[in-house]
Each structure stands twice: as C-alpha cells, then as structure tokens.
Backbone bond lengths (Angstrom), bond angles and torsions (degrees), N, CA, C in turn:
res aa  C-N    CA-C-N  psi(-1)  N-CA   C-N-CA  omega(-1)  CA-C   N-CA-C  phi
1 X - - - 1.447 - - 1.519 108.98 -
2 X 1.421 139.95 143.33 1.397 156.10 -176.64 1.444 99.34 -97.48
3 X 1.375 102.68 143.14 1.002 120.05 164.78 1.821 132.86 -62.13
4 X 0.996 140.94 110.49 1.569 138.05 -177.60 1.646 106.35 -23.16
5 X 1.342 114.80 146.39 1.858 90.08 178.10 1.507 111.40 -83.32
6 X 1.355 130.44 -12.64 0.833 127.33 159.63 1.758 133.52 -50.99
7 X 1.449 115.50 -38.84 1.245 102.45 143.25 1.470 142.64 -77.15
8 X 1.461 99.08 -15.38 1.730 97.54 -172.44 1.998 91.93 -62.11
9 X 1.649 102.60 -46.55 1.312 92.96 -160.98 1.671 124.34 -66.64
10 X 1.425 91.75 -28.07 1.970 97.72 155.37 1.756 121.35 -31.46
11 X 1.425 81.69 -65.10 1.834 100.56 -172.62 1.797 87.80 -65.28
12 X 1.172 138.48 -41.52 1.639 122.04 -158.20 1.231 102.86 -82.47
13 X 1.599 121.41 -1.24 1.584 127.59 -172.73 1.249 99.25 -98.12
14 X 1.383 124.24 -48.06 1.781 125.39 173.59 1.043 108.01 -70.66
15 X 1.666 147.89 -30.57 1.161 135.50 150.45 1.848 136.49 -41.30
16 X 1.441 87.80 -39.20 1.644 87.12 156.33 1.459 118.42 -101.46
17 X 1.030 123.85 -29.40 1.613 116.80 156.92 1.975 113.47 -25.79
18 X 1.244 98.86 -57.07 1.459 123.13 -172.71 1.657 101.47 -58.13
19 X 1.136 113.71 -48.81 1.447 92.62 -170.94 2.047 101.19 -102.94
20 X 0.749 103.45 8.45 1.827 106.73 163.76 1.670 111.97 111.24
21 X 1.097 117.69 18.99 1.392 128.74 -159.18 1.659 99.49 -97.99
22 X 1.434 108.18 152.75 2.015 112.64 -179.18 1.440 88.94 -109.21
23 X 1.257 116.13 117.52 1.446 132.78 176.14 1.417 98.84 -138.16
24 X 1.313 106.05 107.59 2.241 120.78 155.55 1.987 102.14 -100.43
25 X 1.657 69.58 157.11 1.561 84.70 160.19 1.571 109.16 -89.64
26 X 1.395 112.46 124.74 1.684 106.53 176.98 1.927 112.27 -97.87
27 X 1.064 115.15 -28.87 1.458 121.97 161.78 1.294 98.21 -115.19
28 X 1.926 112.82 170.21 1.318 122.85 -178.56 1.752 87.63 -143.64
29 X 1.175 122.85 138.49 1.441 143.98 -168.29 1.272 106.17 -124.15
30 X 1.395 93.95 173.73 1.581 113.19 170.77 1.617 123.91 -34.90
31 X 1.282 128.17 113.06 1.447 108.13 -163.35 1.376 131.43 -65.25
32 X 1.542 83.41 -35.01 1.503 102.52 170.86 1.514 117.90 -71.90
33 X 1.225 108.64 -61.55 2.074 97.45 -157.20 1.778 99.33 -126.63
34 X 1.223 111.48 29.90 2.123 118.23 -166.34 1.636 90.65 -73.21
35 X 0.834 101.76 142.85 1.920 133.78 -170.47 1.902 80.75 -76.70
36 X 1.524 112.45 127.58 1.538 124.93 168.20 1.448 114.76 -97.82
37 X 1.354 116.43 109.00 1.225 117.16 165.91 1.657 110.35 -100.89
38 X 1.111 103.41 132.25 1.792 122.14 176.60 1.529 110.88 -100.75
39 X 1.219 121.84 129.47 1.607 122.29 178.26 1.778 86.17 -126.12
40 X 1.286 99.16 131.91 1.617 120.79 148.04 1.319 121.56 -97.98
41 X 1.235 104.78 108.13 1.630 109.11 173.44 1.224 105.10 -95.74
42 X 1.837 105.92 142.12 1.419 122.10 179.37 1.376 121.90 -99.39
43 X 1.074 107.21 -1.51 1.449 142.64 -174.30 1.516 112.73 41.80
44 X 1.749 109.04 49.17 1.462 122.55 -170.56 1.636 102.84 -121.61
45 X 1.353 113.32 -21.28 1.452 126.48 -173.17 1.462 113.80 120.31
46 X 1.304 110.97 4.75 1.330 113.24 166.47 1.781 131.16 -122.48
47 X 1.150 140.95 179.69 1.209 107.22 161.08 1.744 95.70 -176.86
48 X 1.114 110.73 175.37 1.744 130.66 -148.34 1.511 87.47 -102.43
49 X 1.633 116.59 141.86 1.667 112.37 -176.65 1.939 84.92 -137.39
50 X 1.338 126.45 132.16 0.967 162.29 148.09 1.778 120.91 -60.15
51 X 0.866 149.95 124.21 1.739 148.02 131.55 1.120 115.81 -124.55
52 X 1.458 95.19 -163.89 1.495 107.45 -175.52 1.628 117.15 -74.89
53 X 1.233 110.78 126.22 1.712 97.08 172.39 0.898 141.81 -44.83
54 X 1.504 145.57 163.38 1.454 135.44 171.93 1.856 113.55 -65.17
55 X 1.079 117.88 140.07 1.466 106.62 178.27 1.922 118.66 -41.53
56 X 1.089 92.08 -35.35 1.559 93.26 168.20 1.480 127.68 -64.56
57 X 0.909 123.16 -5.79 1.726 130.87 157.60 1.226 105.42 -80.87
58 X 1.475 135.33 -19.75 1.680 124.09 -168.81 1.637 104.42 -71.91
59 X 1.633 105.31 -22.68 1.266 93.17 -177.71 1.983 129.16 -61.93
60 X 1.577 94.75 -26.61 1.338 84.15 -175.87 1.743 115.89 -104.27
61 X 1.755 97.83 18.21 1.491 104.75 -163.04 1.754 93.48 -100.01
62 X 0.881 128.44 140.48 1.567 141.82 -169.99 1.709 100.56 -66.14
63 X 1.018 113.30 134.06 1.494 119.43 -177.86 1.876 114.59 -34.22
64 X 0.995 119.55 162.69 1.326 118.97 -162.36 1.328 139.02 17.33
65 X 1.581 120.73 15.22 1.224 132.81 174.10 1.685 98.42 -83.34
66 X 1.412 94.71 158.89 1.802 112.29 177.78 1.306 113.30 -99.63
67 X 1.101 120.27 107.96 1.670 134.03 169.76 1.393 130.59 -86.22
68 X 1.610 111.06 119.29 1.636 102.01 -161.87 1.353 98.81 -128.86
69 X 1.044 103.74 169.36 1.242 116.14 -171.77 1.821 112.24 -151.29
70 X 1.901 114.45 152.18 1.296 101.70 -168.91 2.225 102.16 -75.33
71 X 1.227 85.64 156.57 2.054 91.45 -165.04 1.275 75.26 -92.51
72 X 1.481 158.22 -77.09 1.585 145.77 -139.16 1.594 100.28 -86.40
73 X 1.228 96.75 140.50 1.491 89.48 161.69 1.848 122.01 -89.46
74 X 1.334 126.45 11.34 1.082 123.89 156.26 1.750 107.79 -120.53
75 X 1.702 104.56 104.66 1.139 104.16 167.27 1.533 124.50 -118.91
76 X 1.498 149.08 128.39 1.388 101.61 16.52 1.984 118.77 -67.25
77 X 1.424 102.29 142.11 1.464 94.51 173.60 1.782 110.49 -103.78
78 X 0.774 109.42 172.61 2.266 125.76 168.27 1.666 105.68 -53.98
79 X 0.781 104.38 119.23 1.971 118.90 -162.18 1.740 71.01 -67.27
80 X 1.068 149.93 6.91 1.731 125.05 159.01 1.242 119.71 -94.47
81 X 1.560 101.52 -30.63 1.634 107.93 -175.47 1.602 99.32 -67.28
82 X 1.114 121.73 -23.15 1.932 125.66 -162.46 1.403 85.69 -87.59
83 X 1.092 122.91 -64.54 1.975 127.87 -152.73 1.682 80.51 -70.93
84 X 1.157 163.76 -42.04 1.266 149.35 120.62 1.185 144.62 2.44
85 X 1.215 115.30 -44.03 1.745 138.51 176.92 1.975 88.99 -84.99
86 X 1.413 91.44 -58.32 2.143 78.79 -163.50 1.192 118.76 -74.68
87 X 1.477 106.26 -16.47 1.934 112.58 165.29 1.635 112.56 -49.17
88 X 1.593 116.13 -56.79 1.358 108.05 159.22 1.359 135.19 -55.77
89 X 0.869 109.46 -33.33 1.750 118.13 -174.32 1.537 91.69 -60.87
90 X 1.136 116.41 -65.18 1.599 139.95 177.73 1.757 98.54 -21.32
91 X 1.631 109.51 -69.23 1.294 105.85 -170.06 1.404 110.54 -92.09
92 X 1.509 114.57 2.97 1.750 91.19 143.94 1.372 124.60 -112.50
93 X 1.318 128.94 24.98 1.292 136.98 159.40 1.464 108.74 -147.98
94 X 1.157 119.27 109.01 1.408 113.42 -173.41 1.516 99.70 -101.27
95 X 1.701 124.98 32.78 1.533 129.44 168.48 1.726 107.25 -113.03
96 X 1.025 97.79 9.40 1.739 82.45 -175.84 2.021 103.56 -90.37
97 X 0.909 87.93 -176.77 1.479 124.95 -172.58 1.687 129.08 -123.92
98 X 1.945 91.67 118.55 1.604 80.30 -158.27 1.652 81.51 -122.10
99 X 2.049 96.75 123.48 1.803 98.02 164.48 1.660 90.46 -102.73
100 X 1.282 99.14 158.43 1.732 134.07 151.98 1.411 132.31 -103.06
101 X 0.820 125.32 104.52 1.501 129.25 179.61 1.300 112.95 -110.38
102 X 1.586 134.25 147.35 1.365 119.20 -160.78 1.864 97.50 -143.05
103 X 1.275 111.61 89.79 1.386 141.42 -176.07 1.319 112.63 -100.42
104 X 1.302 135.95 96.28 1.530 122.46 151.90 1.071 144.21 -50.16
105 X 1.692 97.95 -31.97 1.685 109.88 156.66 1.961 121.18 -63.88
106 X 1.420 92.64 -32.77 1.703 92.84 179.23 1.593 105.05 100.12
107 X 1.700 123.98 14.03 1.067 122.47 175.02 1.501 100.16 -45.70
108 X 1.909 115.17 -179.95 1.033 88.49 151.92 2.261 84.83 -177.35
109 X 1.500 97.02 18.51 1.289 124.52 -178.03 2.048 107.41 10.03
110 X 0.959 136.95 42.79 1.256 146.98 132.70 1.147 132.80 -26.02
111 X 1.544 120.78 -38.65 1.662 137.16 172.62 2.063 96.12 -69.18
112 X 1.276 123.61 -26.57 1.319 134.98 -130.92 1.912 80.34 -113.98
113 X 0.834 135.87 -71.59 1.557 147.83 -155.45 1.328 86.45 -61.68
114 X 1.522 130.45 128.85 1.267 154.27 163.02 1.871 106.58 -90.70
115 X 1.685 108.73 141.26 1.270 113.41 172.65 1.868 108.90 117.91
C-alpha cells in the first residue's frame, strides 16, 4: 500500500528541512493519490523538474514506493520552460502537487524519501 501524497510530501519537507534546504509546498493536490511534482531550484534561472515515473519504472521500484523520474529532458532547464511544463500538467490534472526546493547544488534526495 502507498502512502497518501499528502504524507509522503510532509516526510519530503522534513527531509529537506533536515539537511538545510527551503522547501514549501507551492500547489496542494489530491490528498490521497495527486501526482508529485518536485522542482529544484538553482536559484541561477534555471532549475531541475521531477514527476511521476513512467509505469515502466514500477517494475524495479519495490511495491508501494514512489518512483520519479526527471519530466524535461534538459535538466537543469530555464525556470520558463518548467513554469511551462507544470502550467499544462496543471490543466490536465488540476490534483497534482507542486513542491519547490531551492538547491544550488541541485540536491533533490528523492532516491532517499520512502513511501
């Protein structure tokens, strides 16, 4: 069973809390099952965009864990091309969930967050 995204994204907020990072929730989604998008900001004008994986990653991801994968294929991308990419997502799912995290390095610990 998966976790609600509402808690995974709790726990992915104290996870960067934990290692010194400014991570908000910028949208709030479905509580239960809303699609998580993660943006890393580099705070240079570009930044790293996160979603949900293709179903074909579930195979090697352990049952009810969340598997992500980068959504652009040039990452870091132009903080327009991203606020671009989630504007659509937005109007075809208006349940997802948008965190921000603001990393210069581009951390963005995802492999690390259980659920």
């Amino acid at each position: 069973m998966r976790l609600k995204s509402a808690l995974w994204v709790a726990a992915y907020l104290r996870r960067c809390q934990v290692e010194g990072l400014y991570a908000v929730v910028r949208r709030r989604g479905a509580e239960e099952a809303g699609a998580i998008f993660v943006r890393i900001s580099r705070l240079d004008g570009t930044s790293d965009l996160f979603g949900p994986a293709p179903q074909s990653a579930f195979d090697a991801t352990p049952v009810g864990e969340r598997a992500f994968s980068a959504s652009l294929r040039e990452q870091p991308a132009a903080d327009a091309t991203v606020e671009a990419y989630l504007a659509r997502e937005m109007k075809f799912d208006p349940d997802i969930w948008i965190v921000e995290v603001e990393d210069r390095a581009g951390r963005n610990f995802l492999d690390i967050v259980a659920g």
